[in-house]
C-alpha distance (Angstrom), angle and dihedral (degrees) to the residues before:
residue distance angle dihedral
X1 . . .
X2 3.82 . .
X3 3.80 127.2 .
X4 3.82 123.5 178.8
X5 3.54 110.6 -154.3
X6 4.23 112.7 -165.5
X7 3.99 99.7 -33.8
X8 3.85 112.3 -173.0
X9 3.69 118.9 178.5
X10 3.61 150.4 144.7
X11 3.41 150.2 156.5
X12 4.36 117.3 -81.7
X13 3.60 98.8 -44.1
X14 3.59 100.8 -24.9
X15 4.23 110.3 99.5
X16 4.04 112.7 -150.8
X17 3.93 98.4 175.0
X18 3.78 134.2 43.5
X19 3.40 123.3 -155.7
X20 3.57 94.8 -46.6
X21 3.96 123.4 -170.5
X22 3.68 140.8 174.9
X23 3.53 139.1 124.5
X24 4.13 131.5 -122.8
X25 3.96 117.4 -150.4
X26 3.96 127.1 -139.2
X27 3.81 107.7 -84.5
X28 4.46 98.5 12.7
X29 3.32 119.0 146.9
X30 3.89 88.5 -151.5
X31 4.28 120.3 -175.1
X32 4.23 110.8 -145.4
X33 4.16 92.2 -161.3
X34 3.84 130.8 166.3
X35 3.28 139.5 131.6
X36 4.14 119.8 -78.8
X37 3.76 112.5 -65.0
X38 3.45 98.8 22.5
X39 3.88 92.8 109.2
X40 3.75 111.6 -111.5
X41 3.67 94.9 141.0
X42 3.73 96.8 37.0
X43 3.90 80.5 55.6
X44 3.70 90.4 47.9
X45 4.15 91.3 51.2
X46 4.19 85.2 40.9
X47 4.24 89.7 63.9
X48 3.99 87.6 43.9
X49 3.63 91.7 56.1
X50 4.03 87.3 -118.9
X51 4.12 85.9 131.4
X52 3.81 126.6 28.7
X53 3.87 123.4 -115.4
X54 3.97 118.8 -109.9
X55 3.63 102.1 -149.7
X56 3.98 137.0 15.6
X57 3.53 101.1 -61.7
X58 3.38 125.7 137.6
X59 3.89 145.5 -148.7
X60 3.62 121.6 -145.7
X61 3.93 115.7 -163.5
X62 3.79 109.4 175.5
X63 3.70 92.8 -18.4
X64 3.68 99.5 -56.2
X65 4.17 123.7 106.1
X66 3.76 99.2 -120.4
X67 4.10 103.3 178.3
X68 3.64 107.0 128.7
X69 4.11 95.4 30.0
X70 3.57 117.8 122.2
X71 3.42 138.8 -116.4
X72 3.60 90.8 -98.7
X73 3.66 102.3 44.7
X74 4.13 90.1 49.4
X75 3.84 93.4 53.4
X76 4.31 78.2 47.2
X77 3.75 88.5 59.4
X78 3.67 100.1 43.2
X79 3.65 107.2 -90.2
X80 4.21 123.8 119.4
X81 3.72 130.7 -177.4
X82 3.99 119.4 -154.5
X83 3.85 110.0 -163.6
X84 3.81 122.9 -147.6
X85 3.74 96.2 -109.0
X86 3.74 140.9 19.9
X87 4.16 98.7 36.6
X88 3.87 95.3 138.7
X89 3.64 146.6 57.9
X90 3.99 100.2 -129.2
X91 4.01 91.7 -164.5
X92 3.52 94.8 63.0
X93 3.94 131.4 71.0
X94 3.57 124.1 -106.3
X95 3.59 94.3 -100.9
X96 4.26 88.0 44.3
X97 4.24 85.9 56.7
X98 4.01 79.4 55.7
X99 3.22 100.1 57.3
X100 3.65 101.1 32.8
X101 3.70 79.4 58.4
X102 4.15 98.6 53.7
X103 4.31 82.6 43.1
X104 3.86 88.9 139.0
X105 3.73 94.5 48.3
X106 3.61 128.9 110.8
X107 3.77 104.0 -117.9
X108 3.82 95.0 -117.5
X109 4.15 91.8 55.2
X110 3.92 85.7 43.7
X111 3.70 97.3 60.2
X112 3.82 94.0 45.5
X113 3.81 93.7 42.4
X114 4.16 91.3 53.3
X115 3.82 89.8 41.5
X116 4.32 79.1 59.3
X117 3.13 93.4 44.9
X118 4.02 99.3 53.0
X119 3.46 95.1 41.5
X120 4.14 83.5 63.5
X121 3.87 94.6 39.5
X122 3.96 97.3 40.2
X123 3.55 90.2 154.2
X124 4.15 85.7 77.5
X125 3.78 93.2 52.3
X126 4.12 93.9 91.1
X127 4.10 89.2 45.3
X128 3.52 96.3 54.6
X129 3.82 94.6 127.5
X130 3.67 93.5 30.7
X131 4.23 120.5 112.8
X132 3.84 107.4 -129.1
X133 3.78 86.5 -110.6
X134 3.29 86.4 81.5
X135 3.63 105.9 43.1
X136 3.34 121.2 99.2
X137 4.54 113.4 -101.1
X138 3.71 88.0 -101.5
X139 3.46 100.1 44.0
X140 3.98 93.9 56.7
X141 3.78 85.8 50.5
X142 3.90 85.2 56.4
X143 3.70 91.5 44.8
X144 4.14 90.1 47.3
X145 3.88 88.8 50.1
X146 4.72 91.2 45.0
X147 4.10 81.1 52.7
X148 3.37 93.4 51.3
X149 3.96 98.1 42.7
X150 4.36 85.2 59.0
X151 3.70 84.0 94.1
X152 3.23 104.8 50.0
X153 3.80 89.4 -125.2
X154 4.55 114.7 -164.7
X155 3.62 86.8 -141.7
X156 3.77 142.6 3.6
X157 3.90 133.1 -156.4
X158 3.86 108.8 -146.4
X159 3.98 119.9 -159.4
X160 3.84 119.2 -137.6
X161 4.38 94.0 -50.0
X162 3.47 94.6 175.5
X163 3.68 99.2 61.9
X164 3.67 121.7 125.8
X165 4.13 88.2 -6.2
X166 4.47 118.1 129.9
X167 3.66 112.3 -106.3
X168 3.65 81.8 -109.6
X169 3.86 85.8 59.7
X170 3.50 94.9 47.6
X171 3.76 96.7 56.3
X172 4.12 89.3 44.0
X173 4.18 87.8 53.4
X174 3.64 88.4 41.9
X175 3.33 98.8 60.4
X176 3.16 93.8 37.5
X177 3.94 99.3 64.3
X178 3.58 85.3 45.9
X179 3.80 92.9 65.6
X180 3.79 88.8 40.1
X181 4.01 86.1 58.6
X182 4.16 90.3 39.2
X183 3.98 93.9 49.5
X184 4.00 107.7 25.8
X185 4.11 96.9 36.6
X186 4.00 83.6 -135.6
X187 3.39 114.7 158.2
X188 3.51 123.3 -127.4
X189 3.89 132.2 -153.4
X190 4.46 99.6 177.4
X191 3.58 121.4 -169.7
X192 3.92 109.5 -148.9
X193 3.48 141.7 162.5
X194 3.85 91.9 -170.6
X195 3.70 86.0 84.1
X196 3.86 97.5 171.6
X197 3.58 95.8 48.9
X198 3.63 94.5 43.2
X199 4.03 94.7 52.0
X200 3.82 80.8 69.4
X201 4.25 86.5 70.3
X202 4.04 100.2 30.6
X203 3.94 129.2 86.5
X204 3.42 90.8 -167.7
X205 3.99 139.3 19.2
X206 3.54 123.2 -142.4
X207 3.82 108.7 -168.0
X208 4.27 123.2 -157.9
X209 3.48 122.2 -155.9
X210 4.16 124.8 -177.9
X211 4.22 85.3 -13.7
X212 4.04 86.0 -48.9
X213 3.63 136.0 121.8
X214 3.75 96.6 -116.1
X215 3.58 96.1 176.9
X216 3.88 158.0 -26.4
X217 4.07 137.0 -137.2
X218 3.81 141.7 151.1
X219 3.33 116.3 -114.3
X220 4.11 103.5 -116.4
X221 3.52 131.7 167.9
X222 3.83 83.6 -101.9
X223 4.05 90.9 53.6
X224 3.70 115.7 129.6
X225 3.20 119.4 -147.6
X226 4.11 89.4 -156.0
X227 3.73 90.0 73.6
X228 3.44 95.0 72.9
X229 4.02 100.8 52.0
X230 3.67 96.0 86.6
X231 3.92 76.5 66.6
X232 4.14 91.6 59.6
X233 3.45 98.7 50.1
């Protein structure tokens, strides 16, 4: 479904990644980790078309070259990019942030598309005409992640949503983007520094290392987790 092809970018002068290639299948829960600095996120922002490419690279979505689309034309094709910080609108309700999010809908499609969405996220059905201040750290994640599913996006690339959350938020987000993946088919490519609670969503780990694809793995029941700490340090 996506294929990076030799990605080099960076930020003015300064590069982050190096030639950096791997490919994402239809329906893989796949975990981007490494340690800070090695440019996961900038890699996340490089497939949105949020910083240019440096060489001839490419990036395949769906078997179509889309460096150079916009934001607008990506989220037309499938693809959807949840930063870090700054996902909702905190003076609205939860049911407000919906809508907001499904703007461009006809009314109709909107309705149907939030039903969907609740009915994955059922955990936001009581807070319906709650503000996300006062929603619980894993429950804004889940409300993030039901905005996000109002288009009906192939794939979407997830930045670090475990920061800051309990360990009793972490397993409730968890599982929740594992039923997201089970139910909707969406794939997921998830940033996260968390790396040992995030194995417990991923397939497969793809570890950076100085901008570099230092290496790949499934995730088995005979994964260890040790392999990847050369990656961290």
């Amino acid at each position: 479904m996506l294929k990076l092809e030799n990605i080099s970018t960076g930020y003015g002068k300064k590069q982050v990644l190096f030639n950096v290639s791997f490919e994402v299948k239809q329906g893989e829960i796949v975990l981007l980790a490494g340690s800070n600095g090695s440019g996961k996120s900038t890699l996340l922002k490089a497939i949105y078309g949020m910083l240019p490419q440096w060489n001839s690279g490419q990036i395949i979505f769906d078997g179509e070259n889309i460096i150079g689309n916009p934001t607008a034309a990506l989220l037309e094709k499938g693809l959807l990019f949840i930063p870090q910080k700054n996902n909702l609108f905190e003076d609205l309700t939860v049911k407000e942030n919906l809508e907001m999010a499904g703007l461009t809908l006809n009314q109709k499609t909107l309705q149907q598309r939030i039903e969907n969405a609740l009915s994955i996220f059922t955990a936001l059905v009581p807070h319906l005409h709650r503000t996300p201040m006062k929603l619980s750290g894993g429950e804004r994640q889940l409300l993030t992640l039901a905005m996000a599913t109002l288009h009906q996006p192939k794939m979407i690339l997830v930045d670090e949503p475990l920061t800051g959350l309990s360990p009793q938020n972490i397993t409730f987000v968890v599982e929740n983007m594992i039923d997201l993946n089970h139910k909707s088919g969406i794939t997921l490519l998830i940033v996260e520094h968390r790396v040992k609670e995030a194995i417990r969503i991923a397939k497969r780990v793809i570890s950076l290392k100085f901008g570099r694809v230092f290496s790949e793995a499934e995730v088995t029941e005979s994964f260890n987790l040790n392999e990847l700490s050369p990656a961290f340090v």
